[in-house]
C-alpha positions as CSV (number, residue, x, y, z in Angstrom):
1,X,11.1,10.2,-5.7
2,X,9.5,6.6,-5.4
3,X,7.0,6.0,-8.3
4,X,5.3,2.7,-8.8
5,X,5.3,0.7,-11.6
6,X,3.3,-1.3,-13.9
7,X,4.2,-4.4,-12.1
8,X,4.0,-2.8,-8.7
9,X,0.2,-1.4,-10.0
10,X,-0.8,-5.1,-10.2
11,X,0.5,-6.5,-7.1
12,X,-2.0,-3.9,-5.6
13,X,-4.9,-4.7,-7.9
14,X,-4.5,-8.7,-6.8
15,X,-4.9,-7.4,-3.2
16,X,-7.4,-4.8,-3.4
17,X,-9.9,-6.3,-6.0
18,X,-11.8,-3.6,-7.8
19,X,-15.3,-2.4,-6.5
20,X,-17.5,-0.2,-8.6
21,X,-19.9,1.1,-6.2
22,X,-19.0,3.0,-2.9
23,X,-18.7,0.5,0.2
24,X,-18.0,0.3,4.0
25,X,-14.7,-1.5,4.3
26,X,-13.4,-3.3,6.8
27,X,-11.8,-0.8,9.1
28,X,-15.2,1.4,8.4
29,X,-13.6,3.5,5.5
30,X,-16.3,4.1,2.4
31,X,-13.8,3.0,-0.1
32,X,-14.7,2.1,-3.8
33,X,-12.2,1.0,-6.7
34,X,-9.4,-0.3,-5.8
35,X,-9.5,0.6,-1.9
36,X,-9.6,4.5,-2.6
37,X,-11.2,6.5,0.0
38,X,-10.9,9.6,-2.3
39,X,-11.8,10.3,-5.6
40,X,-8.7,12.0,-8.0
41,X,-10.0,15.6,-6.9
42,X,-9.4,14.4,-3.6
43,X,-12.7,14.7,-2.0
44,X,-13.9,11.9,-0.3
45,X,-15.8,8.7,-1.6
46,X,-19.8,9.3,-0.7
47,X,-22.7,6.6,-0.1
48,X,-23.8,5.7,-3.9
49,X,-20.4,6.8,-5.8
50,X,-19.2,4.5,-8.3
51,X,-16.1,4.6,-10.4
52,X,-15.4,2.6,-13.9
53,X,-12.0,0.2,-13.8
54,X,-10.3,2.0,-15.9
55,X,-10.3,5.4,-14.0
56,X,-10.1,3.4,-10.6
57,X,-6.9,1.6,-12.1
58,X,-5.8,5.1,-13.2
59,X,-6.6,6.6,-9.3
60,X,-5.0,3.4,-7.8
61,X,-1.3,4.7,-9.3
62,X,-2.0,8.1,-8.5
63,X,-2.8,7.6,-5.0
64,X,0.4,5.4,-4.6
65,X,2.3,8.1,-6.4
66,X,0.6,11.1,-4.3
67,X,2.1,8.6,-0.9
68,X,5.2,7.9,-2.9
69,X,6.1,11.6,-3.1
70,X,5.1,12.2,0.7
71,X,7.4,9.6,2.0
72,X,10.2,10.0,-0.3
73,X,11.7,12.9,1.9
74,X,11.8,10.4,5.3
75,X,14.0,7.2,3.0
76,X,17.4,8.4,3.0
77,X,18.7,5.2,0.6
78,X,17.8,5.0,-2.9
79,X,15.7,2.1,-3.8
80,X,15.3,-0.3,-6.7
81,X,12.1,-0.4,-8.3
82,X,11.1,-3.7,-7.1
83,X,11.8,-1.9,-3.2
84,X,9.7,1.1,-4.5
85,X,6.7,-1.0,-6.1
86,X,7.1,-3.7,-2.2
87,X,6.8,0.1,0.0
88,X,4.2,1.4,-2.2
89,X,1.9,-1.7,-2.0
90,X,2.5,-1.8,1.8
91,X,2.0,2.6,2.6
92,X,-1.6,2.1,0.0
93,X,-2.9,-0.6,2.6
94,X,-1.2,1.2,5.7
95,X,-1.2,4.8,5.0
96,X,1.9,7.3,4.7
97,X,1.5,8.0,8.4
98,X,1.9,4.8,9.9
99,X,4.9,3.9,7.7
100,X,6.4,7.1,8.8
101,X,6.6,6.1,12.3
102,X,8.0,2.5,11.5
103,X,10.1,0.2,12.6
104,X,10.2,-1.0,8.5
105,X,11.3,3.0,8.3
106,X,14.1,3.2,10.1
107,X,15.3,-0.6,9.7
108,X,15.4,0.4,5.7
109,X,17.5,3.5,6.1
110,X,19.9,2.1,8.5
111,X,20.7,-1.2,6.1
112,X,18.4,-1.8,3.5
113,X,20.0,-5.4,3.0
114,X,18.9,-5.9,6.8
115,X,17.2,-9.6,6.9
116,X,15.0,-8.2,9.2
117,X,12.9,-6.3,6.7
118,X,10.8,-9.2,6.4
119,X,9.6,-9.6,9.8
120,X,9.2,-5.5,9.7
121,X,6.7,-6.2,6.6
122,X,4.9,-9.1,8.4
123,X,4.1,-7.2,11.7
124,X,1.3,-5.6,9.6
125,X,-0.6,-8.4,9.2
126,X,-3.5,-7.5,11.1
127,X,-6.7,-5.9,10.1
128,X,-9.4,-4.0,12.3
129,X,-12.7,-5.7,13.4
130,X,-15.0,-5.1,15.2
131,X,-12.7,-2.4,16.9
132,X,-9.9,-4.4,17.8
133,X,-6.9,-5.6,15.8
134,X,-6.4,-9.0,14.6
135,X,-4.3,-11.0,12.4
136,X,-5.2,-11.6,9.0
137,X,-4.4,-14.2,6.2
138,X,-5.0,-12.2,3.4
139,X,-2.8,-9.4,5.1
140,X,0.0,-12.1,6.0
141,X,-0.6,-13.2,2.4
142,X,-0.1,-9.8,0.9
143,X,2.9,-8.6,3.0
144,X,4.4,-11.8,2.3
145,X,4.7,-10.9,-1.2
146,X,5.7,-7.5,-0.2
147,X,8.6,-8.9,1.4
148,X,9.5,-11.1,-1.4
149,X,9.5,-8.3,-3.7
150,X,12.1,-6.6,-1.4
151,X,14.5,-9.2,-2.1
152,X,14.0,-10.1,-5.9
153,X,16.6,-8.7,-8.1
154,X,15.8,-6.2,-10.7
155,X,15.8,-8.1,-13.9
């Protein structure tokens, strides 16, 4: 199963940036914490929730964990953590469903040493607004270092 770690916990925080009280993101979620549109019973976020950075830290790993478990049964190569930790960051900004139907997907299970896998991270580099798609810096910025996770050797 993939799991994330500490490390891979942190990458997420640097993109996500905690936020205590309940807010309209930028695809029109109400999100609070670290981009959680669900509080840890599952239930969504409401107008006026708030959640303390500790238990949004601790609902950030669950979350990636709870996507982690649902997208372990479509990779059929076994990863390295620092693979795990790169997919994880990418399916908590994405969503399991959208990975599932991926080019990144199916370019990983064919070859996961496939130079390609960077370009399959960087497609998803755009962000909604105002209804239509379009490209993002922080989104380039954060599946760059998605990709360059990909290829860093476990230590």
């Amino acid at each position: 199963m993939i799991q994330l770690s500490t490390s891979g916990a942190k990458l997420i925080e640097q993109f996500e940036k905690y936020v205590e009280k309940a807010y309209i993101d930028e695809a029109g979620y109400l999100t609070y914490g670290y981009g959680s549109r669900f509080k840890a019973d599952g239930s969504p976020v409401l107008h006026g929730d708030s959640i303390s950075q500790p238990d949004a830290q601790l609902l950030l790993i669950s979350n990636a964990n709870r996507f982690g478990a649902e997208v372990s049964k479509f990779i059929k190569v076994t990863l390295n953590q620092n693979r795990q930790d790169s997919l994880l960051s990418l399916i908590y900004n994405i969503g399991p469903e959208n990975f599932e139907v991926s080019t990144l997907l199916r370019t990983l299970n064919a070859n996961q040493e496939d130079p390609a896998i960077t370009h399959w991270f960087l497609v998803w580099d755009k962000d909604h607004q105002g209804g239509i798609l379009v490209e993002s810096a922080g989104l380039l910025a954060r599946r760059t270092q998605e990709a360059k996770l990909w290829w860093k050797p476990v230590a």
